[in-house]
Structure formats: C-alpha cells, structure tokens
N, C-alpha and C positions, 0 to 999 in steps of 0.2 A: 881337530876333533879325531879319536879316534875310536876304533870299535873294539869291542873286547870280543876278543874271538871263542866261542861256547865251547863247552865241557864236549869231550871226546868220551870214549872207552878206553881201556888201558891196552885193549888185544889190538886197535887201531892205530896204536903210537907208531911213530919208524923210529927204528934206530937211531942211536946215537943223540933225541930229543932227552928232554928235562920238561918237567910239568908237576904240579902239584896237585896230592890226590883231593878230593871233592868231597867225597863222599863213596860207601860200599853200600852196593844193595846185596838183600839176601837173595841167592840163586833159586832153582828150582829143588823142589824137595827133593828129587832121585838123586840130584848131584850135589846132597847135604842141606841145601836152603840156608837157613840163618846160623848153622852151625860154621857153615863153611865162611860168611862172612864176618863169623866172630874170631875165625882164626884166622883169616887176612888180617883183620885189624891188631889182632895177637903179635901177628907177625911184622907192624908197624905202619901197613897201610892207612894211615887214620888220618882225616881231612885235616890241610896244612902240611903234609911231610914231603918234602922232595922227593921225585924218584926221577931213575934215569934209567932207558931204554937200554940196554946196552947189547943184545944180541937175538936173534931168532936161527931158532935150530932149524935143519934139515933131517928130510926132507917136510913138508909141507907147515912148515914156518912155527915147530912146535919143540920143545920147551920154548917158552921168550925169557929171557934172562934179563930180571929187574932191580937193579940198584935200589936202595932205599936207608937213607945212612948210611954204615959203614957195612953193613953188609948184603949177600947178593943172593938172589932168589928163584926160584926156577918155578915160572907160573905154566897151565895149560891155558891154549886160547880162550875156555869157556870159563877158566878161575879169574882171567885177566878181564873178562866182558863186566864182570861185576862191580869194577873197579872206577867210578866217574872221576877224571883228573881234566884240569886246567894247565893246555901248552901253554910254554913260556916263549 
C-alpha cells in the first residue's frame, strides 16, 4: 500500500527536487491577484508540467530559480506560494 504524498507550495520545494505543478491560485489583489497567476501560467506553470527546484538565492532564500521545460525562471517566494505542485 502506499500513500500519496499531498500537494506542497512551490516557495516550500528544496532544491534540487522535481514535482509536477497542480494547479495556480490567483494571489492577492496588491500583488496583481488573477493577473499574476495568468502569467505563471503564460509562463508554463500549467497543471501537469514538470519543474525542477534548482536554486535559492541569497541572502534570505530569494530569487528561487525554477526549471520548467527548457527553460529557467526566477520566481519570488510569494509568486512561488501560488504555485500548488505534486513531489515526485
């Protein structure tokens, strides 16, 4: 038997994981709301895509640098919060 392990945040991943995105919610209005999640998804976060952790900046753990196909992405923690993905 085994248990499927539930949907994270993308700002919560560690590095160097792989997970596939879930689903984007839209953020709060100040920090764009539904516009901001229509341009994650612009940008290819769309439920089903791979992505891969690949780096968090310094100091306090910000750009995080997000693989997703072939190319790489520079999210803020609070762009990344929006982001529901399933670890692999």
């Amino acid at each position: 038997m085994t248990h499927a392990v539930p949907p994270i945040t993308l700002d919560t991943m560690p590095v160097g994981a792989t997970a596939t995105v879930v689903h984007v919610s839209p953020g709060a209005i100040a920090d764009g709301g539904a516009g901001l999640a229509r341009r994650l998804m612009e940008l290819g976060f769309v439920p089903g895509e791979k992505i891969r952790m690949l780096k968090r900046g310094m100091p306090g753990g910000e750009p995080l640098a997000i693989k997703v196909g072939n190319a790489t992405f520079a999210l803020r923690r609070f762009e990344a919060a929006l982001v529901s993905i399933q670890p692999e």
